[in-house]
C-alpha positions, 0 to 999 in steps of 0.5 A, a space after each residue: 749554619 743559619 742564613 742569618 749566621 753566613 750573611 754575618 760571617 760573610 760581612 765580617 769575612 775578609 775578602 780574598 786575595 787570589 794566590 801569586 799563580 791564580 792572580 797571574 793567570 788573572 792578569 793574562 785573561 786565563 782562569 785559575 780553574 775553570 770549573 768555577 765562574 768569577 764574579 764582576 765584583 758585585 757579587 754576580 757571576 758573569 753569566 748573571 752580568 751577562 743576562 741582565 746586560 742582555 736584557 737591558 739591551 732589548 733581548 726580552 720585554 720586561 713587563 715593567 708597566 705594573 712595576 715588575 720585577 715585583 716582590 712575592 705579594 706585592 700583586 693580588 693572586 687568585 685560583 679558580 676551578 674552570 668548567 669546560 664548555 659545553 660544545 668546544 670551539 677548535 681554537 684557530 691560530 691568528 692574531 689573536 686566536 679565536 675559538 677555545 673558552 675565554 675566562 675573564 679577569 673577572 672570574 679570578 676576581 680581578 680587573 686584569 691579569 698578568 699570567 695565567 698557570 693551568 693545571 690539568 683537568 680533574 680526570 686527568 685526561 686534559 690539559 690547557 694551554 693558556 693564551 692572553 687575550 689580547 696580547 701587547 707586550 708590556 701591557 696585562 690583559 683582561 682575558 684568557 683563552 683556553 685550548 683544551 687537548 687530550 693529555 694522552 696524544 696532545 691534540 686538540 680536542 676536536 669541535 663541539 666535544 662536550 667538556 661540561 663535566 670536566 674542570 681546570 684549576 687556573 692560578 693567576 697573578 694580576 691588578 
């Protein structure tokens, strides 16, 4: 069946009305089964209900400045292939982070990012972690910074390695 097909057959279907034995258990807080969830009776089950709730109470920052939740297409995307340096600076933990390599918002074509993926380097023997720069909840950001470590081992590589010849694919979502 189409997708189409079961939201038609899903309107038109009569709601269900729960046996005596279930709608018993219902009333007493008990489940009928309990490898199945209910629903809150909008359709979500109540881990969903429960999560959304906990957002909206503060447990996470939605990025709602730039209007997210966003629908796929509604933000500019970008993918560039990224060199390493030439002589690595070992990034330094603080707020915010220095050394590793800045990439600007600008190198993906764009005036400011709101995430940032990396994939491993061509040769395969890198990875970066991407770190905005700087980082203020709710607010995008008009650069990254790299951290390169060697695949095999994950540590960072070490202090004026030449990186040169390597490059990463970096996609991005921004403004």
């Amino acid at each position: 069946m189409k997708r189409h097909q079961w939201a038609e057959a899903q309107a038109e279907a009569p709601p269900e009305t729960p046996s005596e034995p279930q709608a018993a258990q219902a009333s007493n807080g008990t489940a009928a089964n309990s490898s199945t969830s209910e629903s809150d009776g909008a359709g979500q089950p109540p881990e969903v209900t429960a999560l959304v709730a906990g957002l909206s109470a503060g447990a996470a920052q939605v990025v709602s400045r730039y209007s997210y939740p966003k629908i796929p297409g509604d933000s500019p995307i970008s993918a560039v292939d990224v060199a390493g340096p030439a002589s690595y600076t070992v990034v330094t933990v603080g707020t915010p982070p220095t050394g590793g390599q800045t990439v600007p918002a600008s190198t993906f074509g764009l005036q400011a990012l709101d995430f940032v993926w990396a994939q491993g380097s061509n040769n395969g023997q890198y990875d970066v972690t991407v770190f905005p720069l700087p980082f203020t909840l709710g607010d995008s950001f008009p650069s990254v910074m790299l951290m390169w470590s060697v695949a095999a081992t994950g540590a960072q590589v070490t202090a004026a390695t030449n990186l040169g010849a390597i490059a990463v694919r970096l996609f991005a979502i921004g403004r």
